[in-house]
C-alpha positions in Angstrom: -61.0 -41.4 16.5 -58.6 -40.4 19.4 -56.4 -37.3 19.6 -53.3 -37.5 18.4 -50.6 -36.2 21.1 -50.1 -33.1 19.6 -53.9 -32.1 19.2 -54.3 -33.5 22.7 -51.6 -31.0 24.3 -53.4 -28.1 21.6 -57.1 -29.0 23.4 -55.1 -28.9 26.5 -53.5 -25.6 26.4 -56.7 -23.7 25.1 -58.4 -25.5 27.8 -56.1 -23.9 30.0 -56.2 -20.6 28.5 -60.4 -20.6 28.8 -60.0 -21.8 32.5 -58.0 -18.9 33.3 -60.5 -16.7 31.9 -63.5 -18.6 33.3 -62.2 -18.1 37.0 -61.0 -14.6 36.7 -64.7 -14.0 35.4 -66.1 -15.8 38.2 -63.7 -14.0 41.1 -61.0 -16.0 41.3 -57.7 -15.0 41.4 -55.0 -16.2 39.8 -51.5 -17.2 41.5 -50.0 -19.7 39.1 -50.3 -21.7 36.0 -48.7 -25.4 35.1 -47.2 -24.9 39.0 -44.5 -27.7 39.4 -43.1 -29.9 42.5 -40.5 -32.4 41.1 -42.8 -34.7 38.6 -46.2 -33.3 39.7 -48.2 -30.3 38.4 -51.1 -28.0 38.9 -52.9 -26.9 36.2 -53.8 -23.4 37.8 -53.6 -22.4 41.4 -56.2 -19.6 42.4 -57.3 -17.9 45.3 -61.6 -17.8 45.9 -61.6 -15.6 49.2 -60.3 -17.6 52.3 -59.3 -20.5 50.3 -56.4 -21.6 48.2 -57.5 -23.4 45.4 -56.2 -26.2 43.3 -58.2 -26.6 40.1 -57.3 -29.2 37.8 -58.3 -28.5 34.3 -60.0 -31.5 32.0 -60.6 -30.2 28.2 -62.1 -32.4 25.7 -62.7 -31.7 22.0 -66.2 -32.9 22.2 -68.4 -35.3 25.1 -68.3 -38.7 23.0 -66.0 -39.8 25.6 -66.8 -39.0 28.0 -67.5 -35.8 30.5 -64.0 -34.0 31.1 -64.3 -34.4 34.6 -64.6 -37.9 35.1 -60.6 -38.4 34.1 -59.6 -37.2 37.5 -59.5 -40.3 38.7 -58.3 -41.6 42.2 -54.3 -42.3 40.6 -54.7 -38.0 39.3 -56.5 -36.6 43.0 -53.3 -38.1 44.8 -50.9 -36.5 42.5 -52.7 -33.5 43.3 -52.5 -33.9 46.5 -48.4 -34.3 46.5 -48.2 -31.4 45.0 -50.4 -29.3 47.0 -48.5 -30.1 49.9 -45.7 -28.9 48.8 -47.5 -25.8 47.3 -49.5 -24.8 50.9 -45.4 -24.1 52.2 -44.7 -21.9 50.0 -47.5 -19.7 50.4 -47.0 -16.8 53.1 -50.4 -16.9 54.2 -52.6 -19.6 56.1 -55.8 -20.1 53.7 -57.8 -23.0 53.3 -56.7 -26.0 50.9 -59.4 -26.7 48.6 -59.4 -29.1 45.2 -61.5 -28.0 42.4 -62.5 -29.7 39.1 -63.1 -27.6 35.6 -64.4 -29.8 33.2 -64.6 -27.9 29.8 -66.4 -28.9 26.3 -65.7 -27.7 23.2 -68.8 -27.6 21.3 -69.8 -26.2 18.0 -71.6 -22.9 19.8 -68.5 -22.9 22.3 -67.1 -24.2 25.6 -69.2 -25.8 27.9 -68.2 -25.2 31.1 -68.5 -27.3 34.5 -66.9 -26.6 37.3 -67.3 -28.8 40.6 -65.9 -26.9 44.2 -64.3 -29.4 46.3 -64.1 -32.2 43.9 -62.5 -34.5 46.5 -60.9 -34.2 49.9 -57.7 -35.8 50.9 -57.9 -38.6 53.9 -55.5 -39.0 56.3 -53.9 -42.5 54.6 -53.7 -41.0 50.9 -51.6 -37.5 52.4 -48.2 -37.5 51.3 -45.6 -37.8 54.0 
């Protein structure tokens, strides 16, 4: 049985919350959470050394759906990808744009985490103008 929308936005913001702690743990630092541009939004922007990362955050109360990480789909990456642009001008310094994926599963002897670096580039027709 699917989630209803308030248990969806409750998986959601623990997702969140353990992807904050899942980066931090693995060196990232953290610049922003739920970052807005008009309608769009980033889960979590981080910095990982040179690079300024995007990492969209996919929670799911259990696999039987699916892998988290297969919902950012091609509609989601150029959302993403608005943003971002917006996002790169207001940073002072000139780092790397990068788009990572943290797929998380909440399982009976806790999260699973999956995280895939550069989970999709932008090409030059899909960059918003």
């Amino acid at each position: 049985m699917p989630l209803t929308r308030t248990e969806h936005l409750r998986t959601g913001a623990t997702g969140e919350e353990l992807a904050c702690g899942w980066l931090t743990a693995n060196g990232f630092t953290l610049l922003h959470r739920n970052w807005r541009h008009g309608r769009h939004e980033i889960d979590i922007v981080a910095r990982d050394g040179r690079f300024l990362v995007v990492v969209e955050v996919k929670t799911r109360s259990s696999d039987r759906w699916g892998h988290p990480e297969a919902a950012v789909d091609r509609a989601k990456q150029r959302k993403l990808m608005a943003a971002a642009e917006a996002l790169v001008h207001s940073i002072p310094e000139d780092l790397e744009l990068r788009f990572d994926v943290l797929g998380i599963t909440l399982t009976a002897g806790g999260p699973a985490f999956f995280h895939i670096p550069n989970a999709f580039y932008p090409t030059l027709h899909e960059q918003a103008h």
